[in-house]
N, C-alpha and C positions, 0 to 999 in steps of 0.2 A: 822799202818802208811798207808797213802796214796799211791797208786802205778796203773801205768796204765798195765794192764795185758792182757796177748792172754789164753782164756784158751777157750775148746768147741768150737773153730771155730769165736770168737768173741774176738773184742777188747773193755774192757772197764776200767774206774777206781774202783778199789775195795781197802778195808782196808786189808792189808797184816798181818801179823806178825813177828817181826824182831829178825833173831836167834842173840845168844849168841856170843862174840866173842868168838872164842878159840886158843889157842897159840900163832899165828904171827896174827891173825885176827884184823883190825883195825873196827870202829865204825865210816861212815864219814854222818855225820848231810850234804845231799847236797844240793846247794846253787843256781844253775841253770844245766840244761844237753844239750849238744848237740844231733840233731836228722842226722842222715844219711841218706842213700838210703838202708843201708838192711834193718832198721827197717821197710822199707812199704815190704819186701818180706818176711818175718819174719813168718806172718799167713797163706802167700800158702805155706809155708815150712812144716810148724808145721799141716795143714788142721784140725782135727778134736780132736787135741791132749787134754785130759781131766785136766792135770793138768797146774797149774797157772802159766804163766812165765811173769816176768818184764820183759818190753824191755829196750832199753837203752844202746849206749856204752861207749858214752862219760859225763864227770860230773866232776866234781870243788866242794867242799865243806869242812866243819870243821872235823880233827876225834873229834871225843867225848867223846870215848871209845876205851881202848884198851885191848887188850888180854895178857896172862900174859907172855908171850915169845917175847914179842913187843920189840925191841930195838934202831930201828933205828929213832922213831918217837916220839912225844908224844901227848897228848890231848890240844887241842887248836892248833896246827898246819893247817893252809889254805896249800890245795895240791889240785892238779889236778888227776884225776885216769887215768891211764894205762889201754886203752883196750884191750893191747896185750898179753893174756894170757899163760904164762907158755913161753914166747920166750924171752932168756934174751940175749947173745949175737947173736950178728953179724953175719950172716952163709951163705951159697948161696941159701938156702930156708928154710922154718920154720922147728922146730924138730915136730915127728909124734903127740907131745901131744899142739902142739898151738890149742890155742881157740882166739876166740873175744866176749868181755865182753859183756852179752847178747841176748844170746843162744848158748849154755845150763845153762852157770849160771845168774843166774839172775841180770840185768843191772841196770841203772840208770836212768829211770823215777819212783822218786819216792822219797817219805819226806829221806830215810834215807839206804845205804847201808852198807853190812858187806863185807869186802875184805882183803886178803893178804896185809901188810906193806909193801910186793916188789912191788906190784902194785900202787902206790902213788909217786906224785914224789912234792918238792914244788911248790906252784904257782908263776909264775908270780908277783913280787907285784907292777909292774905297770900294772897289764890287772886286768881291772873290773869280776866279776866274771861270767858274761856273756860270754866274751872275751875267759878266763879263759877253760871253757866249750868248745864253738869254738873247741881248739888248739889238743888235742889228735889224735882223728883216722884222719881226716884230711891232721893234719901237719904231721906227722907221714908217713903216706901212700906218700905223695907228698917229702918228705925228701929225704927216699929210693928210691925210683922212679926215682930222680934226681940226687940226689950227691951218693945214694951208687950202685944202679946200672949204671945209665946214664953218670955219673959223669961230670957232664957239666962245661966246665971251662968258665972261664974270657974270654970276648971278645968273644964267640960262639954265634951261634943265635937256639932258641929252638923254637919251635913251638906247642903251647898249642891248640888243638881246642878243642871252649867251653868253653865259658868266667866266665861265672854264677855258676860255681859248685864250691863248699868248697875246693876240693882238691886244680881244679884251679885257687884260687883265691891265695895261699900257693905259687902255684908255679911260679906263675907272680911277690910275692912277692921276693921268697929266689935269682929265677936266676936276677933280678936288683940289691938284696942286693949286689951280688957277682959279678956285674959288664958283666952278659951275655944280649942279646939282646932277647926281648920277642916280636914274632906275635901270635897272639889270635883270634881267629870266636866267633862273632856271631848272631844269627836271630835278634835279640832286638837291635833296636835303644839304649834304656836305657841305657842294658848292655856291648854295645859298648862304652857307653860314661865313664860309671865306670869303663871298662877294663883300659882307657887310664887312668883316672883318678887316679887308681891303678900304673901304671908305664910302660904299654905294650907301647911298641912301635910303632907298627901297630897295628890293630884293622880293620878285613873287616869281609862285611857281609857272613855267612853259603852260602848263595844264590850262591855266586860269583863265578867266575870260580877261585881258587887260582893258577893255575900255571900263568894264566893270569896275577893276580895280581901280585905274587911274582917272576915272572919270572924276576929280576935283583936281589934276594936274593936268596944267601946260606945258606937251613937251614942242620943244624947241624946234630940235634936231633930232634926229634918228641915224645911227651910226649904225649897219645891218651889213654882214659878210656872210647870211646861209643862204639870198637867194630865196628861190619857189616858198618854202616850207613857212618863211616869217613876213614875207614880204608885204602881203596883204593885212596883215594885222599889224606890223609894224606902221602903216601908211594911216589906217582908221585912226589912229590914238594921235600925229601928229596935228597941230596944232594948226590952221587955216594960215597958210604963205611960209610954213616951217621948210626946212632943211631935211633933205632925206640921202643920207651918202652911202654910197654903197663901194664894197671894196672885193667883193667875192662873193662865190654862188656856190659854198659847199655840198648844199642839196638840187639844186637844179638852174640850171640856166633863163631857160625861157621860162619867165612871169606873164601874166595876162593881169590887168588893171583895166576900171573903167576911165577911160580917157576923157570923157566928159567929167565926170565927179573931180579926176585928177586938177583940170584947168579951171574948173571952176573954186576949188580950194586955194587957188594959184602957188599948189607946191611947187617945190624947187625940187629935183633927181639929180644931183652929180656922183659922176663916176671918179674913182679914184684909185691909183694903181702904187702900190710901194713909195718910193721916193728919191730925192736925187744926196749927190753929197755934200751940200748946203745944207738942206733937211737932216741928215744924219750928224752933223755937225750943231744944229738947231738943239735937234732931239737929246745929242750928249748933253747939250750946256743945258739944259731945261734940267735933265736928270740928276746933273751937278747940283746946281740951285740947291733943288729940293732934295737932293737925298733920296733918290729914289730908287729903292734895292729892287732888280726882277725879281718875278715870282718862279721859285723855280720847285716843278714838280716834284721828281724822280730823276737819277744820277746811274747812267749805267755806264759800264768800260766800253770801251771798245771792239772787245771781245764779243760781246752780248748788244752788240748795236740792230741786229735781225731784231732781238727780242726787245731793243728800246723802239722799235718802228713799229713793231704789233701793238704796243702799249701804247700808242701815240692810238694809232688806229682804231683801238677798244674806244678810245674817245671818254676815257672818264678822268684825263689829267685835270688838276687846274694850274693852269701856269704851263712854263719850259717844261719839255724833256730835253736832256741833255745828257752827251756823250763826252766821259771823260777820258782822255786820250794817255796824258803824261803827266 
């Protein structure tokens, strides 16, 4: 089978060979994948590692095959995969054996995967299979984030900076579905115009001074995944005892904050990591409810999956990239 792999320092497509299912192992023929932001960190992780790994964590397709302890599923079944590995309930953080699908075991760019039946959940069968793909690590990650750590009610106002990323396009969609007030940044004219389009509220430029702007609004929460570059201006504009969640450090890790100022506002900081398959399950039925289609960018083949990870990488999608397989 087809499969885009890191092996020796190099990304490229090579014909794999596809084990056997065994026991609970399903067989899923898949149909498009979604691409993320750890698949471009993936090969400074792995540097010079000799053997082949698929990346990939997200993916939508047919099982095929099943393995003979299989029960909960059968062949001809459309499901979405779980990249939450090995995390099945709800917990205050993942147990010591979580993985995400895609390093170390091997992911979904690629004609066809073998996976655990717990790992599968149905699809959607109103989201195309591109959609489909979209919805996992994603909606997943923005789920948690919001309703099981932040837990943002009706009528709040949250604060998303960073219009264009997958997670937050998720989360502009779930806090409207649920009746909360959404402001959103950022640089792109474009992506401003699709934030509102999407259903935010407000929409101002990164540029802007936000307390400036927002200084007649009380935000809530602050839902923030770049880390160094927002963090401190995301914290200014929060509200005295608000909510500030954070899920990721795409520009830098270590923050510096005045800690006096912090405990004297008596904010709240929680961290928050992906999610389990309760939450993914949570996340489906919410998405059902409401009808709620991913955003999906750009559609490359398989072929051209090198060139859907540069494009991921330029950083000017809004929504999914996604990788059409079959």
């Amino acid at each position: 089978m087809r499969a885009l792999v890191h092996e020796n320092g190099s990304l490229h497509l090579k014909d794999m060979e596809l084990q056997k299912p065994e026991g609970s192992d399903v067989v899923i023929k898949l149909k498009a994948a979604g691409l993320n932001r750890r698949d471009l960190t993936i090969p400074n992780r792995r540097k010079e590692a000799e053997e082949a790994l698929i990346l990939g964590s997200d993916g939508a397709g047919i099982i095929e095959e099943v393995g003979k302890n299989v029960t909960d599923v059968k062949v001809g079944d459309e499901v979405i995969i779980n990249p939450s590995l090995r995390w099945v309930r709800n917990s205050e953080a993942p147990p010591k054996e979580f993985d995400i699908l895609g390093m170390p075991d091997h992911g979904t760019f690629a004609d066809k995967i073998v996976i655990s039946e717990d790992q599968v959940e149905p699809k959607p069968s109103y989201m195309s299979w591109e959609e489909a793909a979209a919805f996992p690590l994603a909606a997943l990650t923005g789920y948690r984030a919001m309703f099981t750590k932040g837990q943002l009610q009706k009528g709040e106002t949250v604060f998303i900076p960073g219009a264009g990323g997958g997670v937050a396009t998720y989360l502009i969609a779930f806090a409207k579905n649920i009746g909360a007030r959404v402001i959103t940044t950022s640089r792109s004219k474009k992506k401003r115009e699709k934030a509102l389009e999407l259903g935010a509220d407000i929409v101002i430029d990164t540029a802007d001074d936000w307390k400036e702007k927002l200084s007649n609004e009380t935000i809530d929460m602050v839902i923030d995944s770049n880390g160094k570059a927002t963090f401190q201006r995301s914290l200014a504009i929060l509200k005295k005892g608000g909510k500030f969640v954070t899920f990721g450090a795409t520009t830098d890790d270590v923050v510096e904050f005045d800690l006096r100022s912090f405990f004297y506002g008596q904010f709240k900081l929680i961290g928050s990591t992906m999610g389990c398959r309760e939450e993914l399950v949570a996340a489906l039925e919410h998405a059902k409810r409401h009808q709620l289609r991913p955003v999906v960018d750009r559609i490359f083949p398989l072929d051209q999956s090198l060139d859907a990870l540069r494009y991921l990488d330029e950083g000017n999608q809004f929504g999914k990239v996604i990788i059409r397989i079959s």
